[in-house]
N, C-alpha and C positions, 0 to 999 in steps of 0.2 A: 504494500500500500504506500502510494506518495503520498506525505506528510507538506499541506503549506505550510503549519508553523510545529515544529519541535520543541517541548520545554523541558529541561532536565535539571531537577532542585532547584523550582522556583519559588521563591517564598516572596510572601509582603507583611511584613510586623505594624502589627500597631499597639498599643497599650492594652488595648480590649479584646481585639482580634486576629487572626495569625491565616492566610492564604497559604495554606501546603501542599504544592505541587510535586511529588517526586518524577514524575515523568506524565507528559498530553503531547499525545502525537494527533492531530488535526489533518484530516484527510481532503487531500486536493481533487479539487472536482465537485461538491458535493454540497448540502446545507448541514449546517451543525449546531442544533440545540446545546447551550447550556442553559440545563433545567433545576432549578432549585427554589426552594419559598425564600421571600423575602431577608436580606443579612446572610444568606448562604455562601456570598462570596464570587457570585456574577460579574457584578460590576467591577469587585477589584481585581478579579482577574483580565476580563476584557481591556480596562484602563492600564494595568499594569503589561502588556502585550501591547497594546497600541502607544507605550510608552507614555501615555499622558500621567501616569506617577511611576515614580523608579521602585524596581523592587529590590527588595531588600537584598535574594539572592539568586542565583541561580542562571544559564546561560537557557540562549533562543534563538534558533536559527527559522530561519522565514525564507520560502523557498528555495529548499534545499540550501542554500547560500549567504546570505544575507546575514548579516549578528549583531551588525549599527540601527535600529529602530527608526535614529535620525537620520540615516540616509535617503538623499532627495529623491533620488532613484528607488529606494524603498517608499518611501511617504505615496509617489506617485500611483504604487501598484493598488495599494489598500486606500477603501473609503472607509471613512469611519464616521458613525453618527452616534451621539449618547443621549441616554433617557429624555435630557430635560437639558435646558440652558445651553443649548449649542449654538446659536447666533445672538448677540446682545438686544436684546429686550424693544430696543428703542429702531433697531433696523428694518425696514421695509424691503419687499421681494428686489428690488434694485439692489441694492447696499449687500443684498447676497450675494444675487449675481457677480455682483464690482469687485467682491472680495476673493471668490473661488474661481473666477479668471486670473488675476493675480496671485492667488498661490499655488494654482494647477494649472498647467499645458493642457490638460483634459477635458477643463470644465466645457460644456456645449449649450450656449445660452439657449438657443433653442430648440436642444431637448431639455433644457430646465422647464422651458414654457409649457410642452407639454406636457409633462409631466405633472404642473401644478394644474393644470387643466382639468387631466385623467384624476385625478386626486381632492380635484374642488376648490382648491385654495385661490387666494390672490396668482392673478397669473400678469396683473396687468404692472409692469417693472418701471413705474413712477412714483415721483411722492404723494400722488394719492392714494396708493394702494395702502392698506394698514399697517404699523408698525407689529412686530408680533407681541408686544406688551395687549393691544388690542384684540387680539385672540387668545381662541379657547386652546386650550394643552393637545390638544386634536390637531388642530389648523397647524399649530407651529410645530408639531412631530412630523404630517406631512409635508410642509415646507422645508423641512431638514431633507426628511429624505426623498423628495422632488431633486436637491443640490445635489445630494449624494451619488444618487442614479444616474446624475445628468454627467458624469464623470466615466472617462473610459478604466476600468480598474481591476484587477485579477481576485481579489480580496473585496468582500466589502463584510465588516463587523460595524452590528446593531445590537445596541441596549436596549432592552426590554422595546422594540418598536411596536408592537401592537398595544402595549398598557394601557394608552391612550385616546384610542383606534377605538369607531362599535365596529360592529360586527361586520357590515359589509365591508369598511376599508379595511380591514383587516384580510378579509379576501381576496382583496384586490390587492394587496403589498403579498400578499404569498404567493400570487399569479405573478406579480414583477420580478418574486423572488425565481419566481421556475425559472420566465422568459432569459433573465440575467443568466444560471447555470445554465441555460439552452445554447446562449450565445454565444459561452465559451466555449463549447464543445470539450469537455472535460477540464479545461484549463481555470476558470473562473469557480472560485469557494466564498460561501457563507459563512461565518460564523455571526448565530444571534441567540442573546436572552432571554427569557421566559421564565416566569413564576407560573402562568398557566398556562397549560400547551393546547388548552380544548381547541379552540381555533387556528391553531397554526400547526398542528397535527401534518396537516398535508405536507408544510412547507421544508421539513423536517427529514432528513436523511439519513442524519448521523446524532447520538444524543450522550452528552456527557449528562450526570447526574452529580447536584452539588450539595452538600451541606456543610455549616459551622467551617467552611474553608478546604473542606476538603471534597475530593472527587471518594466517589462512594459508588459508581460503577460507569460504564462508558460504552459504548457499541453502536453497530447500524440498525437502523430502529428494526428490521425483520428481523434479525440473528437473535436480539432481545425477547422479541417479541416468540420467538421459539425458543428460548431459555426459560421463559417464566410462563406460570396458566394463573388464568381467574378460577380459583371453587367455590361452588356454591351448594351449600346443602343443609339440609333440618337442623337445629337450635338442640337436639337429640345426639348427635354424631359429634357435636361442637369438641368437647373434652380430646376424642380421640385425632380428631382430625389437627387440631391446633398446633401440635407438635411436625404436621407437617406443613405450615404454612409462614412467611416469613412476616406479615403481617394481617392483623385480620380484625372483623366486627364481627359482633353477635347479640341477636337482641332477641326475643322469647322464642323467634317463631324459627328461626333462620340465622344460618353463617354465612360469609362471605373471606376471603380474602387471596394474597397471593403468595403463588408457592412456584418451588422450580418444576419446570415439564418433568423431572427423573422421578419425581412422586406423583404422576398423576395416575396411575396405575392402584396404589394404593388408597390416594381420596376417593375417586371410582370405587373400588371398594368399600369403600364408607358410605357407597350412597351421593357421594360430591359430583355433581353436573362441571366436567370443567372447559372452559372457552381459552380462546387467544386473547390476551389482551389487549386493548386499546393505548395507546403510549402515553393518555390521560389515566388512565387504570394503574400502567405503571410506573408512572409519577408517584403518583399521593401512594403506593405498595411501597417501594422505594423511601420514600422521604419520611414517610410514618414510620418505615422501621429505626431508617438511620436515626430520629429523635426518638425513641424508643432506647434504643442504646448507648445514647451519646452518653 
């Protein structure tokens, strides 16, 4: 597997919290969820990869080659866009534009235009158009990444871009998301955030899973998806069954939870109905157990 970014003991300290990477190989070509509940450590990974805070330890090589972050030649390949406060507050879709032509070779003002078109936002790049202090946390995530797209780039890493998004644009950023890997023809990778993956399920390929800083399991979402089953079976069976499952509910009537496919044979035997999971399913299996045991 080609790897676009390599980390090998990478850490970021802080007083409270500690990001511990012993090794994330990120597959080129592809989209790649990192998925975790909020404070899990998304963001200071993504930030600390994208160089926007230094970390603490640990070396990163970025296409096969690469080990300077700051390289202009690197800068150029990756887009990056962060949760919230990526263009100053007071700027209008012009003052975007003015700015990502001057620090990218790439920028394409008029695929910016449509983009914000396709997307609904201010398209029209005068000072009449709003400042994004005057829009809702919606308007100015798609005007980020209206900018972002409108950039030719082999990379592009997103924090949490749906958070903000309803439902359709959200759809419509995971469709941009395919057309983008489509256009590279294996050459062009995702990596984006997510606390919850119900809607962006499609856009998803690859998923690392995060908690308290650390990664706590990682794969392509099929190979996952045949490592672990949904069981479900009678409120009766619960006791014996529990021992085979890595996390799970029960309330009078009924159990539920998630276990590896190598027991499904066994809960079957208990009576247990078992499915493929949904990568929503294996989130919250996943992430309730890691805080279960933390």
């Amino acid at each position: 597997m080609d790897s676009i970014i390599s980390a090998k003991g990478f850490t970021k300290k802080y007083s409270k919290f500690t990001l511990d990477v012993p090794e994330l190989d990120i597959p080129k070509g592809f989209a790649t969820a990192l998925i975790g509940a909020n404070g899990a450590g998304k963001t200071t990974l993504i930030d600390a990869l994208c160089g926007i805070i230094h970390a603490t330890s640990g070396e990163v090589t970025y296409f096969g080659k690469y080990k300077d972050i700051d390289s202009p030649e690197l800068r150029e390949k990756i887009g990056y866009c962060a949760s919230s406060g990526f263009f100053p507050q007071a700027w209008r879709a012009k003052d975007i534009a003015i700015s990502m032509e001057i620090a990218y070779d790439s920028f394409d003002r008029k695929k910016f235009e449509k983009l914000c078109g396709q997307m609904e936002v201010d398209t029209e790049l005068t000072k009449k158009a709003r400042p994004m202090y005057k829009q809702s946390d919606g308007n100015r995530m798609r005007t980020s990444l209206a900018a972002v797209f409108a950039r030719d780039t082999e990379l592009m890493v997103l924090d949490e871009p749906g958070s903000s998004l309803d439902p359709l644009m959200r759809d419509r950023l995971c469709d941009r998301m395919r057309e983008y890997l489509d256009e590279g023809e294996g050459e062009k990778s995702i990596i984006f955030s997510t606390h919850n993956i119900a809607d962006m399920e499609n856009a998803a390929d690859y998923a690392v899973f995060m908690d308290a800083g650390k990664i706590i399991e990682q794969g392509f979402v099929e190979d996952l998806k045949e490592k672990y089953i949904i069981a479900r079976g009678e409120a009766e069976d619960y006791n014996d069954a529990k021992e085979l499952l890595i996390s799970h509910n029960c309330n009078k009537t009924a159990f539920d939870g998630l276990a590896l496919s190598e027991n499904r044979e066994k809960l079957t035997e208990l009576g247990a109905a078992c499915e493929r999971p949904t990568l929503q399913q294996l989130s919250i299996g996943l992430l309730k157990y890691a805080e279960e045991i933390r």
